[in-house]
LUMKOLLO-119586 format. One record per residue: residue in one letter; x, y negated, z of N, C-alpha, C, O, CB in turn; residue number from 1. Coordinates in steps of 0.1 Angstrom, whole numbers. Each point is the difference from the previous one (the first is absolute). Glycine has a CB too. Layout:
BEGIN
romar; n.x; n.y; n.z; ca.x; ca.y; ca.z; c.x; c.y; c.z; o.x; o.y; o.z; cb.x; cb.y; cb.z; filum
A; X; Y; Z; X; Y; Z; X; Y; Z; X; Y; Z; X; Y; Z; NUM;
...
***
This chain:
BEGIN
romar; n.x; n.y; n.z; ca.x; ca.y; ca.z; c.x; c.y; c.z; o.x; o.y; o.z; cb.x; cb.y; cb.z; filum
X; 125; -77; -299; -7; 13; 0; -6; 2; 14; 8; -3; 9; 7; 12; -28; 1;
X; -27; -4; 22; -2; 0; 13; 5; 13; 5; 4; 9; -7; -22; -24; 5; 2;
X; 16; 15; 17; 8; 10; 9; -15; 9; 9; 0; 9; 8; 27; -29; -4; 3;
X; -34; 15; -9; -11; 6; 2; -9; 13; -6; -7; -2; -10; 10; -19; 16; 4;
X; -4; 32; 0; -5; 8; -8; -15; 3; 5; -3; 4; 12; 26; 4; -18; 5;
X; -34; -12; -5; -13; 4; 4; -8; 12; 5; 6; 9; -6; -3; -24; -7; 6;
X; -10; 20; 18; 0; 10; 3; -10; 5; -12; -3; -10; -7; 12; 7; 33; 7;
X; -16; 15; -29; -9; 4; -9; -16; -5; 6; -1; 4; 12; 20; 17; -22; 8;
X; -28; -26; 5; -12; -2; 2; 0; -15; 12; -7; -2; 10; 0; 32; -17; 9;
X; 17; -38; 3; 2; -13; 9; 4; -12; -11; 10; -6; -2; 1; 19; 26; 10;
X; -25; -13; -33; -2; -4; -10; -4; -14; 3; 6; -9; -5; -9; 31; -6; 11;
X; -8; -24; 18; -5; -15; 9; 12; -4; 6; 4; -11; -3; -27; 17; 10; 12;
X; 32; 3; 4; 9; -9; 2; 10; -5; -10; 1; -12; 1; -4; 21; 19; 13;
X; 10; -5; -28; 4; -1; -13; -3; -14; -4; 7; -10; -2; -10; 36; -3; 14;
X; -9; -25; 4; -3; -12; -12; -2; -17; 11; 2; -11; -4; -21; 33; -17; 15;
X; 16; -19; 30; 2; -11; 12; 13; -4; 3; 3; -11; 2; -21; 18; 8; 16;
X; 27; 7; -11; 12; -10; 1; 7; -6; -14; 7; -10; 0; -3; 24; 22; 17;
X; -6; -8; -32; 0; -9; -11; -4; -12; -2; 6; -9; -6; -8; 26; 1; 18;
X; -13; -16; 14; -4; -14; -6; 6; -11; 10; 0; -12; -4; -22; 22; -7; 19;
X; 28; -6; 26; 2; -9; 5; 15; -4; -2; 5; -10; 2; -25; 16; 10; 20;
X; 25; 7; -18; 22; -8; -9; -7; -10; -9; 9; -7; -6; 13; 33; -1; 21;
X; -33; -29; 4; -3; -8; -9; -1; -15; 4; -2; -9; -9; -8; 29; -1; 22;
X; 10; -22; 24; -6; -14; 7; 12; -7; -3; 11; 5; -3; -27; 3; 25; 23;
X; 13; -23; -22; 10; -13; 0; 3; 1; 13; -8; -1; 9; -1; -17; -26; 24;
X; 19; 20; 19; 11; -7; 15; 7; -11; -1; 3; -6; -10; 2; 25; 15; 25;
X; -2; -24; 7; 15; -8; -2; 10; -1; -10; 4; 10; -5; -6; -7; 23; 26;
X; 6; -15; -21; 13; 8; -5; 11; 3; 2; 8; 5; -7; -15; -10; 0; 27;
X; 6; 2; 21; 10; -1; 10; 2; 15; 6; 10; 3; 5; -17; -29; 0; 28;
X; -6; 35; -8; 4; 15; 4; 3; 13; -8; -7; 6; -8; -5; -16; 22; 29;
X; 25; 13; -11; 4; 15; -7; 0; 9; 7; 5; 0; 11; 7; -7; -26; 30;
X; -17; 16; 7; -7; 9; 9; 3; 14; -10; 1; -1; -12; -24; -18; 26; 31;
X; 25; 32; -8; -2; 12; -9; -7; 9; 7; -2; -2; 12; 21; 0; -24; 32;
X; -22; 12; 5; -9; 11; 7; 12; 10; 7; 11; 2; -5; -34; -2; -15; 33;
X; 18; 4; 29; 10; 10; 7; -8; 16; -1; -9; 4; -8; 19; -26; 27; 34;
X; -3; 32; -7; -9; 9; 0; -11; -1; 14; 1; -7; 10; 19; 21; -26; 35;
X; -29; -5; 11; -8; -5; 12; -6; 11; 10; 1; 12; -3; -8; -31; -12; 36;
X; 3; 16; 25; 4; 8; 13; -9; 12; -3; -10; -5; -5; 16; -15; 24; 37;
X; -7; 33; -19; -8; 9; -3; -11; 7; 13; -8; 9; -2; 28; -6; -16; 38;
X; -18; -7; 26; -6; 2; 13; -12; -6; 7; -9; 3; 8; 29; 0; -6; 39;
X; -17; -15; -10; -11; -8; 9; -16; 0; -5; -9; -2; 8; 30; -16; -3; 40;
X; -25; 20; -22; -9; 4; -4; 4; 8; -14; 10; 3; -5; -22; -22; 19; 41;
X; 0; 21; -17; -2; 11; -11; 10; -5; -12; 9; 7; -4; -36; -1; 11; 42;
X; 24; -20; -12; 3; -8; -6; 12; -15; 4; -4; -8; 9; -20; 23; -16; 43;
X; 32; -19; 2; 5; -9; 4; 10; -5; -11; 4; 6; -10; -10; 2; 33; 44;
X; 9; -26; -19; 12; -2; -13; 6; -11; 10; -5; -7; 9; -8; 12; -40; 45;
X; 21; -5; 27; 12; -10; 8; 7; -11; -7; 3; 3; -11; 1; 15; 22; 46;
X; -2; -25; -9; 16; -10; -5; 5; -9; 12; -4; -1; 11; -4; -4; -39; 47;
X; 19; -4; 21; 6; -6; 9; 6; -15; -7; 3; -1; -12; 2; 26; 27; 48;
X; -5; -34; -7; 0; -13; -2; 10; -10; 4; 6; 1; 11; -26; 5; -12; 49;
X; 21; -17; -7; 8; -8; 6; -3; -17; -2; -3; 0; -12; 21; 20; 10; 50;
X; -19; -31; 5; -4; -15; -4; 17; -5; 0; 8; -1; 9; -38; -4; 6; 51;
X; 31; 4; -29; 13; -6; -5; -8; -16; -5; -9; -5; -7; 26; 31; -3; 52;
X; -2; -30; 23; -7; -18; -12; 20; -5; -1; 9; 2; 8; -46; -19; 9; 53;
X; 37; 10; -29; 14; -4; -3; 8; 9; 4; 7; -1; 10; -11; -19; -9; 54;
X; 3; 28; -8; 12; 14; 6; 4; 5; 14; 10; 7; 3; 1; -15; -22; 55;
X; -23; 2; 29; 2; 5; 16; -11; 9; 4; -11; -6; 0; 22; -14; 7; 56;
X; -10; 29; -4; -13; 9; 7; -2; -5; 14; 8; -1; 10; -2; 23; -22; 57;
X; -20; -27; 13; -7; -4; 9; -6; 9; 12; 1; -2; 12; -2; -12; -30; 58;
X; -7; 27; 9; -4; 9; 7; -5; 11; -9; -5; -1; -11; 1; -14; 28; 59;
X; 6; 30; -8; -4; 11; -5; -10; 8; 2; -3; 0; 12; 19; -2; -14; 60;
X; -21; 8; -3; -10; 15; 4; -5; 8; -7; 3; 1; -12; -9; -11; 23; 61;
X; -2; 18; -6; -6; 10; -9; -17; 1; 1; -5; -5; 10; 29; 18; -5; 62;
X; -30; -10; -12; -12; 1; -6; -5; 16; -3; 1; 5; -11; 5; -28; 1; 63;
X; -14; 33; 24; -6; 14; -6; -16; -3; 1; -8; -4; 9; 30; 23; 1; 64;
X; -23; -14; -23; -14; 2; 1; -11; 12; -1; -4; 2; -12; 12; -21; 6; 65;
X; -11; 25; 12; -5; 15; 6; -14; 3; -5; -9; -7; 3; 23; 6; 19; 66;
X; -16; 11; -29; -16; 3; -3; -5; 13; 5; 8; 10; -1; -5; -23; -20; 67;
X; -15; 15; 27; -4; 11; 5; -19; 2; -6; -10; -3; 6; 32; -1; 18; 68;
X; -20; 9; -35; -11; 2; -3; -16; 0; 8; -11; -5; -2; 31; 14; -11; 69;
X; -12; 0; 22; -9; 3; 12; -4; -11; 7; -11; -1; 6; 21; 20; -3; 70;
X; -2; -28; -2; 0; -14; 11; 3; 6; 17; -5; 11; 3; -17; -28; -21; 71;
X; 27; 13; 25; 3; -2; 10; -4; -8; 11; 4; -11; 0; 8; 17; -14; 72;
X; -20; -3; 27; -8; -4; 6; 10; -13; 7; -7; -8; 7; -11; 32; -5; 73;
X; 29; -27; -2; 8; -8; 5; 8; -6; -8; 12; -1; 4; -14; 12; 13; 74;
X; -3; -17; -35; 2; -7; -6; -16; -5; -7; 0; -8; -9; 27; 17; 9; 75;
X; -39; -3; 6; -9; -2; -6; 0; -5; -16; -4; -10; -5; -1; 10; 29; 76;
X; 10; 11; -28; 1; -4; -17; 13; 12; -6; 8; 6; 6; -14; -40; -3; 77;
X; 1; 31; -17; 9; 15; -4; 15; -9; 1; 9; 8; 0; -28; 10; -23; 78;
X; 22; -26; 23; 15; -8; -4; 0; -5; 9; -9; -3; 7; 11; 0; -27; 79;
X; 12; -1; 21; 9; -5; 12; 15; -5; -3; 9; 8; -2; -22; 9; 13; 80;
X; 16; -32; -9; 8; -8; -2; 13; 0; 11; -1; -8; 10; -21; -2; -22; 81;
X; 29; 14; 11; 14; 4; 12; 12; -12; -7; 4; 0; -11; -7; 34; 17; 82;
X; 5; -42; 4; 7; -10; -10; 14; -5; 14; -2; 0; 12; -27; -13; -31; 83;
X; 41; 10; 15; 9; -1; 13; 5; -12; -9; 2; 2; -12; 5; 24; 26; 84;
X; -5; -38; -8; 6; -11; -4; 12; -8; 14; -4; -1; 12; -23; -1; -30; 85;
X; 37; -1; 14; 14; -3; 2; 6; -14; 0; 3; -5; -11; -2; 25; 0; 86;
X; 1; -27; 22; 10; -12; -7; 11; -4; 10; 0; 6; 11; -18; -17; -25; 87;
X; 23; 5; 11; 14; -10; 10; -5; -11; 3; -1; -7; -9; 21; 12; -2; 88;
X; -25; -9; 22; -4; -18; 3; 14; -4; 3; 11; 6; -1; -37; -6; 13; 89;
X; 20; -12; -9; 11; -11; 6; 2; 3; 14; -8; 6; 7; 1; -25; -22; 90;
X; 17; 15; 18; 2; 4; 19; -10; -7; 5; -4; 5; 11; 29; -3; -5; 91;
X; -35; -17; -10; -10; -3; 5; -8; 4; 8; -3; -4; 11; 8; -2; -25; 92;
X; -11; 20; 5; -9; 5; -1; 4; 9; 15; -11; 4; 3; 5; -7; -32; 93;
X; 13; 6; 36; 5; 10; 9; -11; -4; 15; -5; 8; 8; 35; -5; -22; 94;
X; -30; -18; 14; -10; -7; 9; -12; 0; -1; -8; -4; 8; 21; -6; -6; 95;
X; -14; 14; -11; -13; -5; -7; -13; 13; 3; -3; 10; -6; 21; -24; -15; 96;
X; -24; 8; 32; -9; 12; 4; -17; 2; -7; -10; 6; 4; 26; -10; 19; 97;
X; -13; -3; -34; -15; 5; -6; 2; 4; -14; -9; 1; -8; -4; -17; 22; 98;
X; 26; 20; -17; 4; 12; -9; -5; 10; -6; -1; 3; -12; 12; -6; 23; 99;
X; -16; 8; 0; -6; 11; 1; -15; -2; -12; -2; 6; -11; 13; -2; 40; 100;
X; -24; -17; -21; -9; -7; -9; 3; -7; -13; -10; -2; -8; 2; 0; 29; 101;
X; 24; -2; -25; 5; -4; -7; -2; 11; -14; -6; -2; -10; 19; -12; 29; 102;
X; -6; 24; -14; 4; 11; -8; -21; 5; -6; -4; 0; -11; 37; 10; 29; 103;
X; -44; -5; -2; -8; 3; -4; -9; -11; -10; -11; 3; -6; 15; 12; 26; 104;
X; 1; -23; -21; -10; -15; -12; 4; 4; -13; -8; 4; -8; 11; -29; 22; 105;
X; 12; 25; -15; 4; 8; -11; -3; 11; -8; 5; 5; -10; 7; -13; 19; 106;
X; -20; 11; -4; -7; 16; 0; -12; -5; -9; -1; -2; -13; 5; 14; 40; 107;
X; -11; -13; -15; -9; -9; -3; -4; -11; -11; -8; 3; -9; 12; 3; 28; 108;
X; 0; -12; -19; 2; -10; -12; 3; 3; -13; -5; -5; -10; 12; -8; 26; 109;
X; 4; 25; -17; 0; 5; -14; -11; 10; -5; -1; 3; -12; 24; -9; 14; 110;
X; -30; 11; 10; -7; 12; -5; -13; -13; -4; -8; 4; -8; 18; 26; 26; 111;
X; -13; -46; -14; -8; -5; -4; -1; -5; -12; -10; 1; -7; 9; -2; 26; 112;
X; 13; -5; -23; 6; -5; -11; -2; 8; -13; -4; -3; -11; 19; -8; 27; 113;
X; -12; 23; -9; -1; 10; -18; -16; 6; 0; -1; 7; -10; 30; 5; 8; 114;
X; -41; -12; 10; -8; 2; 5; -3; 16; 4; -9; 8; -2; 3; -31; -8; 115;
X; 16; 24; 15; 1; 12; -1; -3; 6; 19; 6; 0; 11; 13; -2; -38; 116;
X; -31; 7; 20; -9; 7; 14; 6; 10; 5; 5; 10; -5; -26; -14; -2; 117;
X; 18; -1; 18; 8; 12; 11; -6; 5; 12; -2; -7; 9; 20; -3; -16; 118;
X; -21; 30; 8; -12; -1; 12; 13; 12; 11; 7; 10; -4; -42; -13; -14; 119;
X; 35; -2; 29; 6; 8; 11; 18; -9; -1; 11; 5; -1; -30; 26; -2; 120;
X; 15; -39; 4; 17; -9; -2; 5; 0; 10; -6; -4; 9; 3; -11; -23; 121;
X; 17; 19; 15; 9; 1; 12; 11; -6; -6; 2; -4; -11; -11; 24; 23; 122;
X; 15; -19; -3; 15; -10; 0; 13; 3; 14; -3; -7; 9; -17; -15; -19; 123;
X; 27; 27; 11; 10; -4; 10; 13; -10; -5; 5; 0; -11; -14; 23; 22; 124;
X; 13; -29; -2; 8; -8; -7; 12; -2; 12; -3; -2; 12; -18; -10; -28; 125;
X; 33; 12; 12; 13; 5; 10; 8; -10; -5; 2; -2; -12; -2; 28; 16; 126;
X; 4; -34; 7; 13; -11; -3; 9; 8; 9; -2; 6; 10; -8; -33; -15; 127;
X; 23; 23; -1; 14; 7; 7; 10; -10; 1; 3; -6; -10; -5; 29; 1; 128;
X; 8; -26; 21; 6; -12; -2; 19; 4; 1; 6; 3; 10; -32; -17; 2; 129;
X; 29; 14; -19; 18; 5; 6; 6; -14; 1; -1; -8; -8; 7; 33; -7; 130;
X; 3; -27; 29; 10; -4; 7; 14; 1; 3; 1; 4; 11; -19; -4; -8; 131;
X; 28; -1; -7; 11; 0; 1; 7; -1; 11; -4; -10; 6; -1; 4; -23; 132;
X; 16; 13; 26; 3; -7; 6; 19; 1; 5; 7; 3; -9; -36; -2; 13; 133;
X; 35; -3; 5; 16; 1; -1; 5; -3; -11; -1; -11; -6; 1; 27; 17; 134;
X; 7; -7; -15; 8; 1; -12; -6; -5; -13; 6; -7; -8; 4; 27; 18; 135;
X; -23; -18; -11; -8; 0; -9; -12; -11; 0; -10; -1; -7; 17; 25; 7; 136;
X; -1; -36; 13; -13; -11; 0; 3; -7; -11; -7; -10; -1; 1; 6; 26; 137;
X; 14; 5; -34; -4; -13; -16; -9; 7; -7; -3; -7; -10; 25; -4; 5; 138;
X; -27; 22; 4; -7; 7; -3; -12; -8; -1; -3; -1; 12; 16; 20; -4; 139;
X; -24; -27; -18; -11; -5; 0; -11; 10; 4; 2; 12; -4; 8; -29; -13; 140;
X; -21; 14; 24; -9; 11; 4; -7; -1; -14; 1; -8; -9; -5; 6; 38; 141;
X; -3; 14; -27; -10; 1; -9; -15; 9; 1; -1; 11; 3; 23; -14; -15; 142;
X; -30; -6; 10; -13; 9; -2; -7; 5; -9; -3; -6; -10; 3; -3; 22; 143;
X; -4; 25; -8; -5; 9; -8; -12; -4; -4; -1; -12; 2; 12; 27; 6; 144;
X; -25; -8; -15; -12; -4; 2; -5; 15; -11; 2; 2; -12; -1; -37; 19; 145;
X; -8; 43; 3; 0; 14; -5; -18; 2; 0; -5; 3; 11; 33; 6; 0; 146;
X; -39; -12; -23; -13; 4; 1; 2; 13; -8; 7; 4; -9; -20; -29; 10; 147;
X; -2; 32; 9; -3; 13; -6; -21; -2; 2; -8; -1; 10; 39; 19; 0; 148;
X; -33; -18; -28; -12; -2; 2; -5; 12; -9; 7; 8; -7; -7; -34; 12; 149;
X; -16; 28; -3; -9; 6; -9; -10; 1; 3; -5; 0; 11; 16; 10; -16; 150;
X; -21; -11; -13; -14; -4; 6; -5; 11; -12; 8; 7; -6; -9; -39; 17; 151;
X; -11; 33; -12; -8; 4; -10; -8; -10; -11; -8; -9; 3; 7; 28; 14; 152;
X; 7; -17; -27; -8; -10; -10; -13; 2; -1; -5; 11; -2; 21; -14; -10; 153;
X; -22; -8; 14; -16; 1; -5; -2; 1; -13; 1; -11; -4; -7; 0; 20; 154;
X; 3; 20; -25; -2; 3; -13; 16; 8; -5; 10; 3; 6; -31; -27; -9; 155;
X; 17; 24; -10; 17; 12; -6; 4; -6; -12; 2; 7; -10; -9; 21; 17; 156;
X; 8; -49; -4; 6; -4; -6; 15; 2; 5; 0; -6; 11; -20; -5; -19; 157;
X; 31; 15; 5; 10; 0; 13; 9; -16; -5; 9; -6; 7; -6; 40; -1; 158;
X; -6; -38; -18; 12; -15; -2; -1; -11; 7; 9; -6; 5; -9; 9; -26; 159;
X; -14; -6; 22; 4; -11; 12; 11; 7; 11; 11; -5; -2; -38; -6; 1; 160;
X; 25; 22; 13; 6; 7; 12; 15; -3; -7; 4; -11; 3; -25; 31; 7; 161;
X; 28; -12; -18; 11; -4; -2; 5; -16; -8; 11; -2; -4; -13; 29; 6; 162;
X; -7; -33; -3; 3; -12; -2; -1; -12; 16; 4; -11; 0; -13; 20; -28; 163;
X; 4; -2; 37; 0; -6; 12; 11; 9; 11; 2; -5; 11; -28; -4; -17; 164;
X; 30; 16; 4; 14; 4; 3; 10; -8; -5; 8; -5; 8; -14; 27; -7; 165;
X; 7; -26; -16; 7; -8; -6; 2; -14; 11; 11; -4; 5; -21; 15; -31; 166;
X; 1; -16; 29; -1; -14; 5; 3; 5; 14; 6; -9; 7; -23; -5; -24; 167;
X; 15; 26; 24; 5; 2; 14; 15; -4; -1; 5; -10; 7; -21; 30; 0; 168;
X; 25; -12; -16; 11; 0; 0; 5; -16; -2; 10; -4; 6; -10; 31; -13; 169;
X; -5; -34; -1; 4; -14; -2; -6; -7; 9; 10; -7; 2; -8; 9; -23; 170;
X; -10; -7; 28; 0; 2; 14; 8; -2; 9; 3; -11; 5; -13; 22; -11; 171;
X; 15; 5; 8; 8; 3; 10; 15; -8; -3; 7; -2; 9; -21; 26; -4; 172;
X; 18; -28; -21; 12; -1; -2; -1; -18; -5; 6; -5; -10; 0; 36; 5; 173;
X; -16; -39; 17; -3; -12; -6; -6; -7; -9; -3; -12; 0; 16; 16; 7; 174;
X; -18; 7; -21; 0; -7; -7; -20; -8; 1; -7; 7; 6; 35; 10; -21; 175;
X; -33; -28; 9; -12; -5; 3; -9; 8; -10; 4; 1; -11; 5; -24; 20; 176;
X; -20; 27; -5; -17; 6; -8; 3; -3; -13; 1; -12; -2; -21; 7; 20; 177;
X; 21; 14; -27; 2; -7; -14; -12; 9; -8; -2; 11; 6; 33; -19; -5; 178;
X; -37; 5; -13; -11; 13; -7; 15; 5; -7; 11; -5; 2; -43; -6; -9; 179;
X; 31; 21; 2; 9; 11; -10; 8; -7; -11; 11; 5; -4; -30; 14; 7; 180;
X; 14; -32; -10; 4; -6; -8; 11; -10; 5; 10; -2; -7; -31; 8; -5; 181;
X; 21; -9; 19; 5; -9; 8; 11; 1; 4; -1; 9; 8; -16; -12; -4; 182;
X; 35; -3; -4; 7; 3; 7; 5; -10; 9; -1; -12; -4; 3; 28; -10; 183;
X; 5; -11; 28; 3; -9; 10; 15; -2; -7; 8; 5; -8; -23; 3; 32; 184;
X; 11; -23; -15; 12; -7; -5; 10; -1; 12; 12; -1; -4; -25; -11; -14; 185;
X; 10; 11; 32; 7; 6; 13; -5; 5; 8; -10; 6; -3; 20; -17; 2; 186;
X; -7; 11; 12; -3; 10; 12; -7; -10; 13; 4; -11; 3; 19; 29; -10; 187;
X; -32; -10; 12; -7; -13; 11; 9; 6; 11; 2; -10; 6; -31; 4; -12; 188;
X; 33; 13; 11; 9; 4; 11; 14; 11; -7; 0; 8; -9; -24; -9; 28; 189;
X; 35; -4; -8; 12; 11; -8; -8; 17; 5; -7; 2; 9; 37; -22; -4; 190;
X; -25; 30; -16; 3; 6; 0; 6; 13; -7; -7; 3; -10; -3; -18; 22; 191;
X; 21; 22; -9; 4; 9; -8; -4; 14; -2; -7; 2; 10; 20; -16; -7; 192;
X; -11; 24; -10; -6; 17; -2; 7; 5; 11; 12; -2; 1; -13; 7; -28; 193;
X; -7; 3; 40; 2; 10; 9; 17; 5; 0; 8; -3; -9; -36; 9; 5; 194;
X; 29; 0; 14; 14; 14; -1; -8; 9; 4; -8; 0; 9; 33; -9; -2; 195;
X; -21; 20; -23; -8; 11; 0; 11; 10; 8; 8; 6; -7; -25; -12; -18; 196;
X; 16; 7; 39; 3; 7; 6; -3; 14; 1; -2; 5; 11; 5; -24; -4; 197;
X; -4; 27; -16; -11; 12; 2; -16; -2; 6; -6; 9; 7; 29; 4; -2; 198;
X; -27; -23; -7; -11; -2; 11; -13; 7; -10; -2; -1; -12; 12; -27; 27; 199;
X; -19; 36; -5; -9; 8; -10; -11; -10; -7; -6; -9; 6; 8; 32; 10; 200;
X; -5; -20; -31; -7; -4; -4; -16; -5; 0; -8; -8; -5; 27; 17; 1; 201;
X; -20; 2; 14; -17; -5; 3; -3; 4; 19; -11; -2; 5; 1; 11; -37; 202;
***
């Protein structure tokens, strides 16, 4: 049942997000609708996600998507894609100084793959590295890998957009470019689902 309540005369947005619970994803992603933030536009719907493969979570996030009838001179377009994606690398990755371009390809690449246009695209992208030490050096390090993106779709198909969030998160959690039908069979790099430390959603 959804957790969403429409508002009266948000009948266009209504039916877009309908049509886009309707897109093929992964199968690798479960995902539910949450509640969604009431502040940020007139209109908005939320959920949240996870890329399970063989009973391990890889990586998590959430998916808001915001409508402003009016449009907004700093999304140029009535809609707006707010997407936060999550994973565990390998301690590899802690050296690894093009991370950063790593994470932005990922972006990239899935918003190409599902052809899903994107105008005012941003990205920040945060690795965290924890170290151990004394008492606590058997402690294996581990690295975080924390993106916060959003773009405006070009047009108000919204299934591709949340179908290229889909492939961010698989992505971030190893798994290789697959279309929707398709499932991976491993992982191109380790990694496991975030610690959801209270860390804010968007």
């Amino acid at each position: 049942m959804s957790v969403h309540r429409f508002r009266a005369g948000d009948e266009s947005f209504r039916a877009s997000i309908a049509a886009m619970q309707g897109a093929r994803l992964r199968p690798e992603l479960h995902w539910e609708e949450i509640p969604a933030p009431s502040r940020m536009a007139p209109h908005a719907w939320a959920a949240t996600g996870e890329v399970v493969l063989h009973g391990e979570e890889l990586a998590a996030g959430r998916i808001v998507v915001l409508h402003d009838p009016a449009g907004q001179d700093a999304w140029k377009g009535t809609y707006r894609m707010v997407v936060l994606v999550q994973a565990q690398l390998e301690p590899e990755f802690a050296i690894e100084s093009m991370l950063g371009d790593v994470a932005w390809s990922w972006v990239t690449e899935s918003l190409e793959l599902h052809d899903a246009g994107a105008l005012e695209l941003g990205c920040t992208a945060t690795r965290v590295v924890s170290q151990s030490y004394g008492a606590l050096a058997e402690r294996p390090s581990t690295v975080d890998v924390e993106m916060r993106v959003s773009w405006t779709p070009a047009g108000e198909d919204l299934g591709p957009h949340l179908a290229a969030w889909a492939a961010m998160l698989a992505a971030a959690g190893g798994l290789p470019p697959a279309p929707p039908e398709v499932a991976a069979l491993r992982t191109t790099h380790r990694a496991s689902a975030p610690r959801q430390d209270g860390a804010d959603p968007l």
